[in-house]
C-alpha positions in Angstrom: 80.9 76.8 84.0 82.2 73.4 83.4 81.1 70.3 85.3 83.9 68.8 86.7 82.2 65.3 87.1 81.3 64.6 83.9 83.7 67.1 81.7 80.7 68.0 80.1 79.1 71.7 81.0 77.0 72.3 83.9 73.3 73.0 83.3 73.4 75.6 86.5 74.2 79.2 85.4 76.8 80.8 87.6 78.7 84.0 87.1 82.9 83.5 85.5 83.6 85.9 89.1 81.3 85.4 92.0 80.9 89.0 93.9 82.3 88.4 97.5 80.7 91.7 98.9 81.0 92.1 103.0 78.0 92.5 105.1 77.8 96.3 106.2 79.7 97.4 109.0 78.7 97.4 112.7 79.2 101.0 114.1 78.4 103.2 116.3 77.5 107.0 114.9 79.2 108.7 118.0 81.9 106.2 118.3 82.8 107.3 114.2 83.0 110.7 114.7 86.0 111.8 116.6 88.3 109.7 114.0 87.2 112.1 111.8 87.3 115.0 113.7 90.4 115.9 115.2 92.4 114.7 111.6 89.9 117.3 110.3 90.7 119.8 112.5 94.2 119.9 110.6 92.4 120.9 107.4 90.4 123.8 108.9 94.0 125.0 110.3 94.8 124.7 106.5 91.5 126.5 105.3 92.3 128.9 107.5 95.4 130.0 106.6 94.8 130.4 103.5 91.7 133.0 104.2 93.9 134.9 106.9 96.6 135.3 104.3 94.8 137.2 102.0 94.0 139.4 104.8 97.3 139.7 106.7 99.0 140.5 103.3 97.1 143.9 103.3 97.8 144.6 107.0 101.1 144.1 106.7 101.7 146.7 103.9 100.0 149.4 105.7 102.2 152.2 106.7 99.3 153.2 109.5 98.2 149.8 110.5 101.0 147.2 110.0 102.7 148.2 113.7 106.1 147.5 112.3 109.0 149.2 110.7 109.9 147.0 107.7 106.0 147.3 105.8 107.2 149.0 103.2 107.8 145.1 101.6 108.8 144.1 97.3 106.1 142.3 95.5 108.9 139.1 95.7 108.8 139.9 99.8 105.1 139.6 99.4 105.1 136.5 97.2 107.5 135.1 99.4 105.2 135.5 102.6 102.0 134.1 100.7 103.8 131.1 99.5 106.0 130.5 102.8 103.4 127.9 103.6 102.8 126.2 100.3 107.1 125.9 100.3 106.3 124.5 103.8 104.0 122.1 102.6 106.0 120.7 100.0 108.9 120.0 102.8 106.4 118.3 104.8 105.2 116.0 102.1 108.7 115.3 101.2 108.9 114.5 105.1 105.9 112.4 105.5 107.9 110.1 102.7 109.9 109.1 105.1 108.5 108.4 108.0 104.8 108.0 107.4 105.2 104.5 107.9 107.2 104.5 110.5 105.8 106.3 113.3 101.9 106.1 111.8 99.5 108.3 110.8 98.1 109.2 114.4 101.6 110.3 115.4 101.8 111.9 112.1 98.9 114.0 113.1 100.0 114.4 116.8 103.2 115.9 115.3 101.5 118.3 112.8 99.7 119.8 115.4 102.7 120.8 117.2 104.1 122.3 114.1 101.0 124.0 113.4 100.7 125.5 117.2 104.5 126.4 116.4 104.6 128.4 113.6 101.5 129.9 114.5 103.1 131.4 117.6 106.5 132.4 115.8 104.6 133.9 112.8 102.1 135.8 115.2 105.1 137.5 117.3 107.3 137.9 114.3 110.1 141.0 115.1 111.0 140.6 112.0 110.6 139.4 108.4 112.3 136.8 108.6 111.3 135.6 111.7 107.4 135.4 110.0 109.1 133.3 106.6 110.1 130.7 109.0 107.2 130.8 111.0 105.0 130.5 107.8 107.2 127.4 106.7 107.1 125.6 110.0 103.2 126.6 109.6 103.9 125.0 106.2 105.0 121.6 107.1 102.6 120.9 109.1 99.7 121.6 106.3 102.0 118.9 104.2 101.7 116.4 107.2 98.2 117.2 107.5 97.0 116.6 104.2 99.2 113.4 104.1 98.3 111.8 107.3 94.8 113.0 107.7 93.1 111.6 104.4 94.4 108.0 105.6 93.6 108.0 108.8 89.9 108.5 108.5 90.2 106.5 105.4 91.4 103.2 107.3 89.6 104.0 110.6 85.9 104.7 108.5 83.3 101.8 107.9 83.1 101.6 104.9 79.4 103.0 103.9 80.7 106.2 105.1 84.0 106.5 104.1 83.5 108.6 101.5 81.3 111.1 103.6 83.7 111.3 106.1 86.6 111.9 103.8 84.7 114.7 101.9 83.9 116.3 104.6 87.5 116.9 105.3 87.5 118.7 102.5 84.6 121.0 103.8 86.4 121.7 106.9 89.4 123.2 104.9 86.5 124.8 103.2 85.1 126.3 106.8 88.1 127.4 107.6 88.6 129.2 104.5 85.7 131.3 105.2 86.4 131.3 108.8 90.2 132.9 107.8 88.5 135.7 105.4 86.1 136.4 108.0 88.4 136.8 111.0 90.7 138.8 109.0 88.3 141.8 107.8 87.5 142.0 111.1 91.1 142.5 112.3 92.4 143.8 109.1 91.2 147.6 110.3 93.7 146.8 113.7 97.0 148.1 114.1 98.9 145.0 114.2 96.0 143.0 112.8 97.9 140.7 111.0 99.2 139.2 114.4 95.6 139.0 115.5 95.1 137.1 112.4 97.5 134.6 113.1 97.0 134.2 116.8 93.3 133.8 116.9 93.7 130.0 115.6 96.3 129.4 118.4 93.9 127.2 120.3 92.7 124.7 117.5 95.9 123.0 117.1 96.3 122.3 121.0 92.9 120.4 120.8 93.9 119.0 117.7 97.0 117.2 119.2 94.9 116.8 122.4 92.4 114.9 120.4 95.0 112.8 118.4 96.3 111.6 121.4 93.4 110.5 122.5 92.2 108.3 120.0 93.5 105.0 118.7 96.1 104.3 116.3 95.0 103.0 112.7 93.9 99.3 113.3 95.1 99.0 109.5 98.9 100.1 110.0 98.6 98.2 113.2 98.1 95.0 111.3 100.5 95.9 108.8 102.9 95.7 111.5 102.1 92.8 112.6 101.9 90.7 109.1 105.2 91.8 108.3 106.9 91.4 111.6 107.8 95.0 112.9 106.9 94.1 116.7 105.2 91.9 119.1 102.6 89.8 116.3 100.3 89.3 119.6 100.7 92.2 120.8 100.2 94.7 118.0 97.2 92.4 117.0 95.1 93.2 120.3 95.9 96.8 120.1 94.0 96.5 116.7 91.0 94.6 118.0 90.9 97.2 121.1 91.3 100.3 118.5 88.5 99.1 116.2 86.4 98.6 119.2 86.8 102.3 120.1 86.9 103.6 116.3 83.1 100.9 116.2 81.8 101.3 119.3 79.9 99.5 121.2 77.8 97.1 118.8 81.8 95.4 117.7 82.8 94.5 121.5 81.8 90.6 120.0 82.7 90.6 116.6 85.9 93.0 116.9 88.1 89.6 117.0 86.2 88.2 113.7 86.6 91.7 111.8 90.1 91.7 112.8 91.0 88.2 111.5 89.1 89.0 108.2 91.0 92.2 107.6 94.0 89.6 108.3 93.1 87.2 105.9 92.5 89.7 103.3 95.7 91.9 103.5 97.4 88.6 103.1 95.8 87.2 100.2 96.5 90.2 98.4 100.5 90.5 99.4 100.4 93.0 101.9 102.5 90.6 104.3 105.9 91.6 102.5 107.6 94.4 103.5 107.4 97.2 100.5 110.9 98.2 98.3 111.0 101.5 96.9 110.7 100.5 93.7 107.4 98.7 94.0 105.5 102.2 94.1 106.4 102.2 90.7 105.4 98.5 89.6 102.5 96.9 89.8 99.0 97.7 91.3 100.6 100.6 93.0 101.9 101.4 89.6 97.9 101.7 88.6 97.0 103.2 91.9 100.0 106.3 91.5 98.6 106.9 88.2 95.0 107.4 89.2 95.9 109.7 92.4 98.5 111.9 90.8 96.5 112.3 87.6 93.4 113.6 89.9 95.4 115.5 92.2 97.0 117.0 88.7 94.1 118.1 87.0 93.3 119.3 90.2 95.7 122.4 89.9 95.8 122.6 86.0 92.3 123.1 85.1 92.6 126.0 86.6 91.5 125.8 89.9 94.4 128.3 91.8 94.1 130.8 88.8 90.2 130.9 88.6 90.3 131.9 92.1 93.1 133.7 91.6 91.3 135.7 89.1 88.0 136.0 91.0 88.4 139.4 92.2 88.8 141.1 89.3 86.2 139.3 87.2 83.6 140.6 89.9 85.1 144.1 89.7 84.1 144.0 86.0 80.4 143.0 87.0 79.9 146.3 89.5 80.6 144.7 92.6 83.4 146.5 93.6 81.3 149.8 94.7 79.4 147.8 96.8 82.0 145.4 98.6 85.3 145.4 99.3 88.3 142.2 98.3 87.6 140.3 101.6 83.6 140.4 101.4 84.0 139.2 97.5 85.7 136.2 99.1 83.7 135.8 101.7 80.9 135.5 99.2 82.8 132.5 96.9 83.9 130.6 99.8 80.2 130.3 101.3 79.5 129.0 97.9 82.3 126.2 98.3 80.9 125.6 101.4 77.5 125.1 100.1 78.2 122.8 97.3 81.0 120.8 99.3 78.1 119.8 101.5 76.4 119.2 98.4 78.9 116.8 97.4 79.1 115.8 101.1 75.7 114.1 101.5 75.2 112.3 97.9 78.9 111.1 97.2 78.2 107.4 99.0 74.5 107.4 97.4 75.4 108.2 93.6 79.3 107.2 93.8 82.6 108.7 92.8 82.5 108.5 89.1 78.9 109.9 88.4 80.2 113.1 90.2 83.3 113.5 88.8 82.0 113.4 85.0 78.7 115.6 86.0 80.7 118.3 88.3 84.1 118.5 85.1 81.4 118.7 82.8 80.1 121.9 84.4 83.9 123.0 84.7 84.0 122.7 80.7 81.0 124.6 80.4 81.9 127.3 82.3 85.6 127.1 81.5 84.6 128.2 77.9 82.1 130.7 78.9 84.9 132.2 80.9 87.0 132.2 77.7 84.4 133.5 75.7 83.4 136.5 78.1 87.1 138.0 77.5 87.5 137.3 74.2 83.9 137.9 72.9 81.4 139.2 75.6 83.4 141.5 78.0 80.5 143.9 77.7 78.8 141.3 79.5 79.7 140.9 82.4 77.4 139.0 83.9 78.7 136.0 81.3 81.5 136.2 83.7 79.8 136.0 86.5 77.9 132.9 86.2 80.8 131.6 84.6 83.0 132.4 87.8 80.5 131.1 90.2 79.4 127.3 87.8 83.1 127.0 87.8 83.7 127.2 92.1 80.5 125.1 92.0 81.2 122.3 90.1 84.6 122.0 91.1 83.5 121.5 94.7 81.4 118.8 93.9 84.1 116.9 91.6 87.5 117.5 91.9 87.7 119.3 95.4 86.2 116.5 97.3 86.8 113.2 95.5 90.5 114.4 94.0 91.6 113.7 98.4 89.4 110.6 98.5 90.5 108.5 95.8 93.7 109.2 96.9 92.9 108.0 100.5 91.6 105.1 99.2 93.2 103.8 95.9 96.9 102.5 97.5 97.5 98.9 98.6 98.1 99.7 102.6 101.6 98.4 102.8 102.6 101.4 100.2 99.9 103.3 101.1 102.0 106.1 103.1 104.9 106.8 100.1 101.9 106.7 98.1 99.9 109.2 99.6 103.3 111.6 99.8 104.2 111.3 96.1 100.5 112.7 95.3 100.9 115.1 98.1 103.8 116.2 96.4 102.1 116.6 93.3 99.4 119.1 94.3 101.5 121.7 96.1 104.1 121.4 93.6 101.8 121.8 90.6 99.8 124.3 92.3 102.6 126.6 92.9 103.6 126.2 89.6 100.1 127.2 87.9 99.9 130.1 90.6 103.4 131.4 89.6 102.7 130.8 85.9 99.5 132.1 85.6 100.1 135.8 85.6 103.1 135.5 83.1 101.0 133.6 80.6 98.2 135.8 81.0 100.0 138.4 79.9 101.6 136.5 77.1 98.1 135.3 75.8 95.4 137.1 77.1 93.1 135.3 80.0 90.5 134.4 77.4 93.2 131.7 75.8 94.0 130.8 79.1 90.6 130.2 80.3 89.7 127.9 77.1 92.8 126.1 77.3 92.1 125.2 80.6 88.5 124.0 79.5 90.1 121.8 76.8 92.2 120.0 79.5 89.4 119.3 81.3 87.7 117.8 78.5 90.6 115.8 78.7 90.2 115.1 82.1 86.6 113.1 81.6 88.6 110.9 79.3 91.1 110.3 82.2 87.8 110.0 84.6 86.2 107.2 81.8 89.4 105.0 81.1 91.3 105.1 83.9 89.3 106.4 87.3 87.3 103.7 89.1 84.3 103.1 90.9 85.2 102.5 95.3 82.1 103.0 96.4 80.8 101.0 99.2 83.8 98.6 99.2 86.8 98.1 101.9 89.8 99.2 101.1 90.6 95.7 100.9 88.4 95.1 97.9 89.3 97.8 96.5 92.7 96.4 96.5 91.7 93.2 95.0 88.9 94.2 92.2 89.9 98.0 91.6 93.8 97.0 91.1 
């Protein structure tokens, strides 16, 4: 560096950029936990739904069992019914657009949780078809909510060593409640009038959900957004941040709650978060750089096959012999335990080894077993246990990749004042690509066979380690304030 004395060069070696880490959090274990919790709660409701679902769909139909007089229901009735919610979601990310920033993420939540208790209730009593549709979209929107809302709230309200464990294991609640839904509907699915059983027996999470969210603090983050750009009392909004991070910290931050504070402050001004956001800056910019990186993950997400593998699973365990032994429910039963297994995998290393080291090692196993999917229907379908492995590698490394860190770099990547649009643009982007790859993957598969499917699939997620290399960056350990400043 140069040596401003003299002109000349300094003999003392000193880095171009000096690393300006902060000193780990203060926090309390059992002070962290309930941020987490009741937003999480909201992804098990999600989890959930989709296991029951699969279920209810087959109670329904039954002549014997269904307790109703219009069973008798077209496959575009059924398809309608399954993807009631996934419509619903879509309106509620659409929603969250709007008034994310507005009324905060906590109320976000408070409100999902309503919507969830809601259409749980309407779709459970149903009289009629279309009574359940609208129950199943009101169910809907609050899943879109949900997955908006919940992802930032923990994000802003985490310290930062665990931000990433807590985020993931958001995604292993949905992944509980996934098992939980397949497991409460075989039980229920032999009832008449199961499929109301189904719906009903989650009636009580969403009342301790909202119950929860009212309790806790709002986000000391969109607090002090408020206050640097002047929506409220500055004062005022500023000591309802200290006193929320002292109950998100417990506690070991009663002193230092007023320092953190003021160095959040100091940071989300440097870096132009004290000017109120225009539409059009989500598309400039830093935000610019961020939408890229969430909506290309959330993305290839859906179109590396993720719905359709699932969708598939069945069948490519039928081949293998297990149908004699088990029935649909039990085979999915089986495959979510394994998500559960390797989310918690993903769960306990993903602050230790970081975001990128995952995401090239778990889409590498997806290519792997992407092509050895392809190549069992095309080449080896006397083998079935090709298939098999193929099936289970696939659920496997997806869990510890794109499942997971797909809903934290999203959480984390936006500059806060854009953060909420942000997060509902990438929202937008899963449901409405999943739906499309679920609604397109039958058609195509009979168009091309599932083997061409399968390794077309594999080649875009060869594509997607290019994405993960160029483009995806390392967050771990850093504040979402840094993260800001170095990542963007």
């Amino acid at each position: 560096v140069g040596d401003s004395s003299s002109g000349g060069i300094s003999s003392v070696k000193e880095p171009l950029i000096k690393e300006n880490h902060h000193s780990p959090e203060d926090y309390s274990v059992l002070a962290a936990i309930p941020s987490f919790l009741f937003p999480a709660l909201g992804a098990l409701l999600f989890g959930y739904e989709i296991g029951a679902t699969s279920c209810a769909i087959i109670s329904i139909k039954s002549p014997t069992l269904s307790g109703i007089s219009w069973y008798n229901l077209s496959p575009v009735d059924v398809g309608i019914i399954t993807s009631g919610s996934l419509y619903g979601a879509l309106i509620g990310s659409i929603v969250a657009f709007s008034i994310a920033d507005t009324i905060g993420r906590r109320k976000e939540l408070i409100l999902a949780a309503f919507l969830y208790l809601v259409g749980a209730i309407v779709t459970s009593l149903a009289p009629v078809f279309s009574v359940l549709i609208i129950g199943r979209l009101m169910y809907g929107v609050g899943i879109g909510l949900t997955m908006h809302a919940a992802p930032m709230y923990i994000a802003e309200t985490s310290p930062s060593q665990i931000r990433g464990r807590m985020i993931s294991l958001k995604e292993f609640s949905t992944v509980i409640g996934m098992v939980g839904g397949y497991g409460i509907g075989s039980l229920w699915v032999t009832v008449i009038s199961g499929w109301r059983y189904m719906y009903a027996t989650i009636i009580p999470v969403p009342v301790i959900m909202g119950i929860g969210m009212c309790w806790l603090p709002a986000s000391p983050r969109w607090l002090l957004l408020r206050s640097l750009q002047g929506k409220g009392n500055v004062e005022s909004l500023q000591q309802a941040a200290i006193r929320s991070l002292r109950r998100l910290r417990g506690s070991v931050v009663v002193d230092s709650a007023v320092e953190q504070v003021d160095e959040i402050l100091a940071e989300l001004s440097s870096v132009g978060e004290g000017k109120e956001a225009t539409l059009g800056e989500i598309f400039q910019g830093k935000c610019l750089k961020a939408l890229t990186i969430a909506g290309g993950l959330v993305l290839l997400q859906q179109i590396t096959g993720q719905p359709s593998v699932l969708y598939y699973a069945p069948s490519i365990l039928q081949t293998a012999g297990f149908s004699a032994a088990t029935d649909a429910t039990r085979i999915s039963i089986l495959l979510g335990l394994l998500k559960l297994v390797m989310t918690g995998a993903a769960v306990i290393v993903i602050d230790k080894l970081g975001r990128r080291p995952l995401l090239f090692g778990g889409v590498s196993g997806m290519v792997i077993s992407l092509f050895l999917l392809g190549s069992y229907y095309i080449f080896y379908n006397t083998v079935p246990a090709v298939a098999v492995v193929a099936l289970l590698l696939y659920v496997g490394c997806y869990q510890l990749s794109f499942g997971p860190i797909g809903w934290l770099m999203i959480s984390e990547i936006f500059p806060l004042k854009l953060r909420g649009r942000g997060i509902s643009i990438a929202v937008l982007v899963n449901f409405g690509t999943n739906a499309l790859v679920t609604f397109a993957f039958s058609p195509l598969k009979e168009l091309f066979g599932a083997g061409v499917l399968f390794f077309g699939f594999g080649v875009i997620c060869v594509l997607s380690l290019f994405f993960i290399y160029f483009i995806v960056p390392e967050t771990k350990g850093l504040t979402l304030e840094e993260i800001e400043a170095k990542c963007l």
